[in-house]
C-alpha positions in Angstrom: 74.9 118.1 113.6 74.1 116.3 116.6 76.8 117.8 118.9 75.4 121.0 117.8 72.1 120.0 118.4 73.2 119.0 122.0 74.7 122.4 122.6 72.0 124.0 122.0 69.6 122.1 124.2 71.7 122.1 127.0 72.3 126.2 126.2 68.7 126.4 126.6 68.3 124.4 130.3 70.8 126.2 131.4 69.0 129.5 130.3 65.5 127.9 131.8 67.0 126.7 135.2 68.6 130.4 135.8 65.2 131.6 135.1 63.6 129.5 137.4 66.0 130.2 139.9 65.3 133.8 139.6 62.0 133.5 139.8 61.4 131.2 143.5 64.2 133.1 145.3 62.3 136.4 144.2 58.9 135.0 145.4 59.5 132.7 148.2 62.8 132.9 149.3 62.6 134.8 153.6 64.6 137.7 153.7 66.3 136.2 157.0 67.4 133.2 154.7 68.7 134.6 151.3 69.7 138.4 151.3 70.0 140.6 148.1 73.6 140.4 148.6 73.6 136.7 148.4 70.9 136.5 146.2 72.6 139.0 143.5 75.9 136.6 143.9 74.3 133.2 142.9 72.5 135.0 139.9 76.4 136.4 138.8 77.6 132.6 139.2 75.1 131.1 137.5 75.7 134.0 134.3 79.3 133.8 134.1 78.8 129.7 133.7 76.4 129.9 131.1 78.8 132.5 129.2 82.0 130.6 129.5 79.9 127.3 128.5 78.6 129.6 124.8 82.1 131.4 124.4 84.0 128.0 124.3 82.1 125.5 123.0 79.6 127.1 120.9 81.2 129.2 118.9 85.3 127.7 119.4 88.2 130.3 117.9 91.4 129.0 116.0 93.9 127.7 118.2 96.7 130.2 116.7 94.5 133.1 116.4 96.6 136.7 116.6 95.7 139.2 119.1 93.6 142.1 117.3 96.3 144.9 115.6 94.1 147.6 116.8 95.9 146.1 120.3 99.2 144.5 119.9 101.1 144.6 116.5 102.4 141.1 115.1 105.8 140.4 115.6 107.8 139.8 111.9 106.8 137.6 109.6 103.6 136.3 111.2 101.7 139.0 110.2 98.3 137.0 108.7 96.5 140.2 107.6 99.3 140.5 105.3 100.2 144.1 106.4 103.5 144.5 107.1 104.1 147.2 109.4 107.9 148.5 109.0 108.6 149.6 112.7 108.0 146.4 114.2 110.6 145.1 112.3 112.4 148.0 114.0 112.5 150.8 111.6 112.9 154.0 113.4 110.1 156.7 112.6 111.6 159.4 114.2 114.4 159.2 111.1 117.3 159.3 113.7 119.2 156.3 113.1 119.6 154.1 109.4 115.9 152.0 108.9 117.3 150.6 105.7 117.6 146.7 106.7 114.3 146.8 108.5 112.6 148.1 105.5 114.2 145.5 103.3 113.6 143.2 105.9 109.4 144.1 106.1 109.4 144.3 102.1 111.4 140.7 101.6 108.7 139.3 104.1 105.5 141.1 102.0 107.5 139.2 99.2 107.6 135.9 100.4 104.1 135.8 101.3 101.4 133.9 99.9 100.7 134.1 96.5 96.7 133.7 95.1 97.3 132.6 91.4 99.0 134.8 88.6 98.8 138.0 87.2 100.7 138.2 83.9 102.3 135.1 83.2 105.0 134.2 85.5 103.6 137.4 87.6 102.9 135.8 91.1 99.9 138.0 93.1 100.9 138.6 96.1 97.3 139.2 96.8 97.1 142.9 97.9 99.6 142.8 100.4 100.6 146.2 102.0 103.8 147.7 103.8 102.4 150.6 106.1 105.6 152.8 107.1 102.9 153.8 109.8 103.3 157.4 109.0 107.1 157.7 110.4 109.8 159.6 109.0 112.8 156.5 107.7 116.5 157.3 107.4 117.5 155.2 104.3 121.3 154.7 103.0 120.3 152.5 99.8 117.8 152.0 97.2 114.9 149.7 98.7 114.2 147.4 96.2 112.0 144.1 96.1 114.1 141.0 96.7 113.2 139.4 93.3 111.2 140.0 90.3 108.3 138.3 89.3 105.9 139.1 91.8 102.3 142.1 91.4 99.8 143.3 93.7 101.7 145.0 96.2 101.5 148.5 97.6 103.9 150.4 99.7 102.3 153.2 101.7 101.8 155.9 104.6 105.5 157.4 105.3 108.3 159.6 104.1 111.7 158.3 103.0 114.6 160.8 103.6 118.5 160.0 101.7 121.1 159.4 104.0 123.9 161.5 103.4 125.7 158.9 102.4 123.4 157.8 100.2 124.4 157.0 96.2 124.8 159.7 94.6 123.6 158.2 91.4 120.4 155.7 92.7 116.9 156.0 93.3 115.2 156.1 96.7 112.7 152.8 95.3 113.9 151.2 93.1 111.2 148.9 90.9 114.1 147.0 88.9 115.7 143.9 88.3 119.2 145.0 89.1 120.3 148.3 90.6 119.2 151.6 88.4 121.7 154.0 88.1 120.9 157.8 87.1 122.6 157.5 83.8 119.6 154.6 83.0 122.3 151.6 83.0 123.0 148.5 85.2 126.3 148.8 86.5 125.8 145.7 89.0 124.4 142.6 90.0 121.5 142.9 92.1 122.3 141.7 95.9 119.4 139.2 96.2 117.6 138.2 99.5 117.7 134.4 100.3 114.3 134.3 98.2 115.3 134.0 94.8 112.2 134.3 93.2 113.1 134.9 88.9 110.5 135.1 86.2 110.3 134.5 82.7 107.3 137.5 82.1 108.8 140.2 80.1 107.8 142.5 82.6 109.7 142.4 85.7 106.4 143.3 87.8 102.6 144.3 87.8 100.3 146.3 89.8 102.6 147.8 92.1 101.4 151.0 94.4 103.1 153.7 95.6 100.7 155.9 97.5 100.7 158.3 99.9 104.7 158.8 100.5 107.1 161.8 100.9 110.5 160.9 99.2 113.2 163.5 99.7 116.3 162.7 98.2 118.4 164.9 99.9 120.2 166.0 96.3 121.6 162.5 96.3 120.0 160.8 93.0 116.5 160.4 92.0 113.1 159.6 94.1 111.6 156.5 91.9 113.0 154.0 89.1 109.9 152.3 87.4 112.3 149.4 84.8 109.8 147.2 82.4 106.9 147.1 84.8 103.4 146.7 84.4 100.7 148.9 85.7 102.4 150.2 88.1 100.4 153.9 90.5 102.4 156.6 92.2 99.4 158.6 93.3 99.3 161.0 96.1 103.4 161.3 96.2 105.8 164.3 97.2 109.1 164.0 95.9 111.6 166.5 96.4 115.5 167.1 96.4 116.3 165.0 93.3 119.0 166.1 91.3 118.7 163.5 88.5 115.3 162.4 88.0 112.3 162.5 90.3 110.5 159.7 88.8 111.9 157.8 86.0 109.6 154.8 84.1 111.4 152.9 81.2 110.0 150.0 79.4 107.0 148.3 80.6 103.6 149.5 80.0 100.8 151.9 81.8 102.6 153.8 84.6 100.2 156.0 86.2 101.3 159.0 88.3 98.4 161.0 89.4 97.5 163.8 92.3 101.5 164.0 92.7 104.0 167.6 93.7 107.7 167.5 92.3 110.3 169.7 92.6 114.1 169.8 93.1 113.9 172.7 95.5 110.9 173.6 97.7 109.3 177.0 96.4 106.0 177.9 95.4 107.7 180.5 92.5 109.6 183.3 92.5 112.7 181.7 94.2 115.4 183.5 93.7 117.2 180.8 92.8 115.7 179.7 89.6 117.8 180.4 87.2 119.8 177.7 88.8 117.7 174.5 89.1 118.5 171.0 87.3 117.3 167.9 87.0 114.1 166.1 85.5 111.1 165.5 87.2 109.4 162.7 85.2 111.7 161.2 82.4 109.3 158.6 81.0 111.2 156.2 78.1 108.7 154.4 77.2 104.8 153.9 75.8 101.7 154.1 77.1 101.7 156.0 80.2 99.4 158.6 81.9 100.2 162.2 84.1 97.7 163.3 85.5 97.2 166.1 88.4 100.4 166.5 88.7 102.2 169.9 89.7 105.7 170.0 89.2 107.2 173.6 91.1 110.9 173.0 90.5 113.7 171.3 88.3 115.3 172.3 85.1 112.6 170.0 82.8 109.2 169.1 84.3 108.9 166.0 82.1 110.8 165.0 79.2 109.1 162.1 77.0 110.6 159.3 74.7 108.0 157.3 74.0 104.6 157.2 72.1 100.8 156.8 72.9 101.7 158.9 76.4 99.0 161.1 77.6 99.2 164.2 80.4 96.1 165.7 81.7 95.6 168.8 84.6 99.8 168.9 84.8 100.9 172.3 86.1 104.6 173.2 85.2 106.4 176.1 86.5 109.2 173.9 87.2 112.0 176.4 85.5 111.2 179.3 83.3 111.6 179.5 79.2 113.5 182.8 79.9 115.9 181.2 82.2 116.5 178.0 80.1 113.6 175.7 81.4 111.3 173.4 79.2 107.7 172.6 80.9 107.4 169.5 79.1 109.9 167.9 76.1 108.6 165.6 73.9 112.0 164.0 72.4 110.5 161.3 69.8 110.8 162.7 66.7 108.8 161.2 63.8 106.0 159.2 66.1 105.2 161.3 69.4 101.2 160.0 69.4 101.3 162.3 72.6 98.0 164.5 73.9 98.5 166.9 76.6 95.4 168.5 77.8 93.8 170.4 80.1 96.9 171.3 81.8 98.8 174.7 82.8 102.1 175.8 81.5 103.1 178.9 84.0 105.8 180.5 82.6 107.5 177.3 81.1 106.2 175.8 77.4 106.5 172.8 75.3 109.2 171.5 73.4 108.4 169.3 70.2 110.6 167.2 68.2 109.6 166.5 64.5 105.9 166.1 65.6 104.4 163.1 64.2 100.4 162.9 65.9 100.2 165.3 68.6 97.5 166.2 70.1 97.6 170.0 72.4 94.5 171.3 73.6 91.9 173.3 76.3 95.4 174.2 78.4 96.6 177.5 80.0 100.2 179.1 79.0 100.5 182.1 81.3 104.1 184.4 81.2 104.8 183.9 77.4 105.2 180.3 77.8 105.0 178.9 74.4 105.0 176.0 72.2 108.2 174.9 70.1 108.3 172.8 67.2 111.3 171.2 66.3 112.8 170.2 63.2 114.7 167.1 63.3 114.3 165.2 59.6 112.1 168.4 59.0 108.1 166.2 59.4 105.3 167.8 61.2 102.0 165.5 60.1 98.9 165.6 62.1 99.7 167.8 64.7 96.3 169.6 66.5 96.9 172.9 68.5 94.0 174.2 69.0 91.3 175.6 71.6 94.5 176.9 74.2 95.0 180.4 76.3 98.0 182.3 76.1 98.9 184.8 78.0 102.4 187.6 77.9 103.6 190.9 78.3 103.1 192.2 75.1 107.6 191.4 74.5 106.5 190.1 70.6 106.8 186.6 71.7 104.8 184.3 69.5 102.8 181.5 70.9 103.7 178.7 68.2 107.6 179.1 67.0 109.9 176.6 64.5 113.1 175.9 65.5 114.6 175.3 62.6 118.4 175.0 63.5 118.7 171.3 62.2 117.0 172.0 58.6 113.5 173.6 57.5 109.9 171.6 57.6 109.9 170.5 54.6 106.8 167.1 55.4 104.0 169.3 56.5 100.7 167.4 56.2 96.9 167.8 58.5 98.5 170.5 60.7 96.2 172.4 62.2 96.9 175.3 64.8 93.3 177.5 65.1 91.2 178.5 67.4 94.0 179.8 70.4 92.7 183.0 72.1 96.0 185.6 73.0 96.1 188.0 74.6 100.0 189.7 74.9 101.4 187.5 72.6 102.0 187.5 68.6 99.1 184.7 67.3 100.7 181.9 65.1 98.1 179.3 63.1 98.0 177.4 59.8 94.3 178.8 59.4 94.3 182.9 58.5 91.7 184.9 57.6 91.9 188.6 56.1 90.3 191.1 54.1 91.2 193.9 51.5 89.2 196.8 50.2 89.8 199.8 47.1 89.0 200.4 43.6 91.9 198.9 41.1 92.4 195.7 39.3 94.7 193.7 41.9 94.3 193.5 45.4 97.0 191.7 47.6 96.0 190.2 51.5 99.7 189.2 53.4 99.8 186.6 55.8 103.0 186.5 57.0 101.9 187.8 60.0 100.1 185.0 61.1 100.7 182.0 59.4 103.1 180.0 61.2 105.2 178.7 58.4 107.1 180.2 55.5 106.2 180.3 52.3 103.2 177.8 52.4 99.8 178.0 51.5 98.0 175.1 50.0 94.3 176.0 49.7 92.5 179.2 49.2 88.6 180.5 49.5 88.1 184.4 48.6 85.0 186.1 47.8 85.1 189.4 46.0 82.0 191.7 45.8 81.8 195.1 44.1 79.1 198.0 44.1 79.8 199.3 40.3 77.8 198.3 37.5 80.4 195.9 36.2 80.7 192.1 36.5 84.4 191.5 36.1 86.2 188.6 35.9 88.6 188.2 38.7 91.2 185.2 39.9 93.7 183.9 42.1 96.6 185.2 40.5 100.1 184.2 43.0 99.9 182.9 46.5 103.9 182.9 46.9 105.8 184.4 50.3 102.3 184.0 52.1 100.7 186.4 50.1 97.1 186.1 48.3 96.7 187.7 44.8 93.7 188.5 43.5 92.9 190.0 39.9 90.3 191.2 37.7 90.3 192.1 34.3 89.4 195.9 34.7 89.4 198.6 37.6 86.2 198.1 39.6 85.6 199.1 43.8 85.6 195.9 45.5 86.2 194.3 49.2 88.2 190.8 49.0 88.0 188.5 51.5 90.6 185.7 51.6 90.6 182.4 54.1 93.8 180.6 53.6 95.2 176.9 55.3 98.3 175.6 55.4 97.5 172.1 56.6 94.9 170.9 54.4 95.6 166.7 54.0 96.2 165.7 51.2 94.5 163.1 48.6 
């Protein structure tokens, strides 16, 4: 306090005596004797004193203080902003030459950094740290992978990553695992550990990762990105391209989030004439818990395929392969427990796939070019399946908008289905909610609803009103409601209208 107190005061005399000074040599001071040059030159003196006295001992700057990165970038690993930027550990941006060990090198360094406490247990937070690929264009000839597991809070950002052509044929450009991921989902190898060796007892290998903002072509060498038992891990704003396994592929773990994202094996914007031909996955998610959203997926043989429950997609536009030319939009492949809600999205000319539905959830979404919805039988259950409030859209082929596949065996556990409400417009309608009507003079009057109702032989509650102009008040019933047909009967011939509202998927108690 009282060397800052000292400072100060002798700051201020110094400020009063230049004052002074100013002010006798402008009122007294002979012109003969102290000219404006000279004058103007004891004034700069006297300033540049005072300021070197305030820069260095008022106000005194760490001893090992970096130069400014807006100026000079830190060399490796002393990088105290904790941004590791991959070209000055010598990645090339230009994508000429192999940047693979000097973006190992960068994310090794972002790993060994300092850690502020713990995520998840035995998760280490590595405190935001980033690695900026400083929007350059990186040659890569293996998977980058981080050097151990264990660690969270991390994001890798701003660049493209381009295959090698020697690259695996069977890896992933980033690979979030703890030992290589091959394409066929096993662990063929040991992982080849940096000199950290980090391990962790979490059961997640890591948390809060970011991808964001990259371009990863694979050059039709493997996948893009392997996602293995983490936690809250973000691919937003990605562009993956040329895979010819899968694009993005999350197993285990919990709450991957993929968002504002473009995918496709081939880049095309439709109508590529070589469609018929295109392979490969772009988000095989095995696993629960996850979210797609924005996401537009424009080539591969299966936009997403699902194995997992509790997954939600929302504003995901497929016209990754079309349904004429052998390509599924999205495939839900958990028969018996999907708990799966797609919404809002945009099936163009590619539909849904559903195995023994089991809580599924499919509404206020687009299918344009007869793309359609397919339920199918496994152990023959569909219970508590909503399809309702949709477009679709065809070309008036006879193509119905909710079909059965019922290769493997016949629905035989239908409970709370309900498909209703779907505006068509050049397709055949499908629903377990029908309405029709039936008019003449007789005693039996007969309403079919084979036409709509989408499965066989199944009706399991019925409201009809019949009304009649004649003079009579006969008594009339529901006499048979087999082969989706509605009988009604009265006891003598009277002029009537019948109406008939029948549901297939009325819960039962």
């Amino acid at each position: 306090m009282e060397a800052t107190m000292g400072r100060k005061a002798l700051l201020l005399f110094f400020s009063l005596a230049s004052f002074t000074f100013v002010h006798v040599c402008g009122a007294y001071s002979p012109v003969d004797q102290l000219s404006d040059r000279h004058y103007r030159e004891k004034i700069r003196k006297m300033q540049a004193f005072r300021a070197n006295f305030f820069r260095h001992d008022s106000v005194p700057l760490p001893p090992s203080a970096s130069p400014s990165p807006s100026y000079e970038r830190p060399p490796p690993g002393a990088q105290s902003a904790r941004v590791y930027h991959v070209t000055s550990y010598g990645a090339d941006p230009t994508g000429k030459s192999d940047s693979t060990v000097a973006l190992l090198r960068a994310i090794s360094d972002a790993v060994k950094g300092t850690t502020t406490g713990s995520l998840m247990k035995e998760i280490q937070n590595l405190g935001g740290a980033r690695i900026d690929l400083d929007g350059g264009n990186y040659l890569i000839s293996q998977s980058l992978r981080l050097p151990a597991t264990g660690v969270g809070n991390l994001m890798i950002h701003g660049g493209t990553l381009l295959a090698s052509d020697d690259f695996p044929a069977d890896r992933y450009l980033i690979d979030l695992s703890a030992s290589p991921t091959t394409t066929n989902e096993e662990n063929t190898e040991s992982p080849a550990m940096d000199e950290l060796e980090l391990s962790s007892t979490s059961s997640y290998y890591y948390e809060f990762i970011t991808l964001k903002d990259l371009m990863l072509d694979s050059n039709y060498r493997g996948g893009g990105i392997a996602v293995i038992n983490s936690l809250r891990t973000s691919i937003d704003n990605c562009y993956l391209a040329h895979f010819t396994t899968n694009g993005i592929l999350v197993r285990g773990g919990h709450e991957t989030y993929i968002r504002n994202s473009f995918l496709g094996q081939h880049i095309t914007a439709g109508g590529d004439p070589g469609e018929r031909n295109f392979s490969g996955t772009a988000i095989n998610i095995i696993g629960n818990d996850n979210a797609v959203t924005d996401v537009v997926i424009f080539s591969a043989a299966t936009g997403i395929i699902v194995s997992g429950q509790a997954n939600i997609f929302s504003g995901v536009h497929c016209y990754n392969k079309a349904t004429g030319f052998g390509g599924t939009g999205i495939y839900l492949k958990m028969p018996g427990l999907t708990q799966t809600r797609i919404v809002n999205s945009y099936l163009d000319y590619t539909g849904i796939v559903v195995e023994d539905p089991v809580q599924l959830h499919i509404s206020n979404s687009f299918f344009l070019g007869d793309a359609n919805i397919v339920l199918k039988s496994i152990k023959g259950v569909a219970n508590g399946v909503n399809i309702v409030d949709n477009m679709f859209s065809g070309h008036d082929t006879g193509v119905e908008i909710v079909q059965l596949d019922e290769s493997k065996g016949s629905f035989k556990d239908i409970q709370q289905v309900v498909i209703d409400r779907n505006n068509v417009n050049g397709m055949n309608k499908k629903a377990t909610v029908a309405r029709g009507s039936v008019k003449g003079t007789g005693n039996s009057w007969t309403v079919d609803f084979n036409k709509v109702l989408l499965f066989p032989n199944l009706i399991r509650h019925v409201q009809y009103s019949l009304s009649t102009a004649g003079s009579h008040f006969p008594n009339h019933a529901l006499r048979n409601v087999s082969g989706n047909r509605v009988e009604i009967q009265t006891d003598t011939d009277v002029p009537a209208d019948v109406f008939v509202m029948v549901d297939q998927g009325v819960a039962s108690l």
